[in-house]
C-alpha positions in Angstrom: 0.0 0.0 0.0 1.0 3.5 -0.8 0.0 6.4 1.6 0.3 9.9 0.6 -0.8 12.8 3.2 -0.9 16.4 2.2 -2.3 19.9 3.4 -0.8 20.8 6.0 0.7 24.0 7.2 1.0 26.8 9.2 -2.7 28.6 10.5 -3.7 30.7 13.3 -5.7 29.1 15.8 -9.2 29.0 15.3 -8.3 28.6 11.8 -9.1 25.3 9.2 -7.4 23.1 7.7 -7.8 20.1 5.5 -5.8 16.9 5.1 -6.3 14.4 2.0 -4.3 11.4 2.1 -3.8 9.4 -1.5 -3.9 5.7 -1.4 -3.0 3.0 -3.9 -2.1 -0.6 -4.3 -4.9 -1.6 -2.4 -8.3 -2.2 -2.7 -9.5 0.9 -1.1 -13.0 0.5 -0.5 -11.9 -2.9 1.4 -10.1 -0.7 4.2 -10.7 1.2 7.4 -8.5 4.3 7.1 -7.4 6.5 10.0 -5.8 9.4 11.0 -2.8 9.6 13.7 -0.7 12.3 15.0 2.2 12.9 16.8 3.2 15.7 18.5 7.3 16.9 19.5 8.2 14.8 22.6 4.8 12.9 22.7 3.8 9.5 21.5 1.9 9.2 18.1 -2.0 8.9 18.9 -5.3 8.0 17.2 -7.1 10.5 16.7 -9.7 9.7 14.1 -11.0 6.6 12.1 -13.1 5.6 9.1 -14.5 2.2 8.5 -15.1 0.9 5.4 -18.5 1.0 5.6 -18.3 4.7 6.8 -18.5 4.7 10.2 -16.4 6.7 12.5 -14.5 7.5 15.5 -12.9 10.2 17.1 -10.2 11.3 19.8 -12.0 13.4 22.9 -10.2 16.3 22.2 -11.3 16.6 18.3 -14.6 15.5 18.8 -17.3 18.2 17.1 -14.0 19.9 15.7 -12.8 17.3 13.2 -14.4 15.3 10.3 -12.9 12.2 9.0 -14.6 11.3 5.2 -13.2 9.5 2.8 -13.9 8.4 -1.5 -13.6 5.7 -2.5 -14.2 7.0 -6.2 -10.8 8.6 -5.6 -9.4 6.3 -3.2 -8.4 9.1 -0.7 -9.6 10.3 2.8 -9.6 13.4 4.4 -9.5 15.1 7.6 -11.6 18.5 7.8 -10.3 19.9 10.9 -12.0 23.4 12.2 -11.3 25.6 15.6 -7.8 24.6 15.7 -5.6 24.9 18.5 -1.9 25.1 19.2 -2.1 22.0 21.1 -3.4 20.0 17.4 0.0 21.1 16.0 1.7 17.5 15.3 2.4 15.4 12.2 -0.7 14.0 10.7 -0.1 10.7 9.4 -2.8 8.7 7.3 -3.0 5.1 8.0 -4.4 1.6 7.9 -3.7 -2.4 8.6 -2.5 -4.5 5.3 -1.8 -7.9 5.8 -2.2 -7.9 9.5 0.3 -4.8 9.9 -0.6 -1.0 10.7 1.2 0.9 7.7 1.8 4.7 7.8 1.9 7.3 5.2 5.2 10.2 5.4 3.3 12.8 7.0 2.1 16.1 6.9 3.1 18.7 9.5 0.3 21.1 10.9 1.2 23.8 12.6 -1.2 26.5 15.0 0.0 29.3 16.1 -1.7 31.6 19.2 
């Protein structure tokens, strides 16, 4: 599987961004995608998911903020993410289990300033 994240960047809190994340080599309507992030000096952490059939899941501190969707005309899923905070800077990762392992796509670094 091949995982590629983009749209990230630098916003001011309160501010919007939104992540896509490209994926090929699999059948991508099969999958449950995610959404991870890791923070400097913290551990990487769930913070939403997307099964295949559409149903989702969210981290406490992004709940009512974020929106997890995804395509599978264009084999991509997105993370809408609204009101941001500092504290949701991190490295957004896109993500998902092929043959029983969790793979993870390169990243995309958002950044909120105060």
């Amino acid at each position: 599987v091949q995982l590629q994240a983009s749209g990230g960047g630098l916003v001011q809190a309160g501010g919007f961004l939104r992540l896509s994340c490209g994926v090929s080599r699999i059948i991508f309507s099969a999958y449950d995608m995610a959404w991870y992030r890791q923070a400097p000096g913290k551990e990487r952490e769930l913070v939403a998911s997307i099964t295949s059939g559409g149903g989702t899941t969210y981290e406490n501190s992004v709940k009512g903020r974020f929106i997890i969707s995804r395509s599978n005309a264009e084999d991509a899923v997105y993370l809408q993410m609204n009101s941001l905070k500092p504290e949701d800077t991190a490295v957004y990762y896109c993500s998902t289990v092929e043959r029983g392992r969790r793979r993870w796509g390169q990243g995309t670094l958002v950044t909120v300033s105060s």
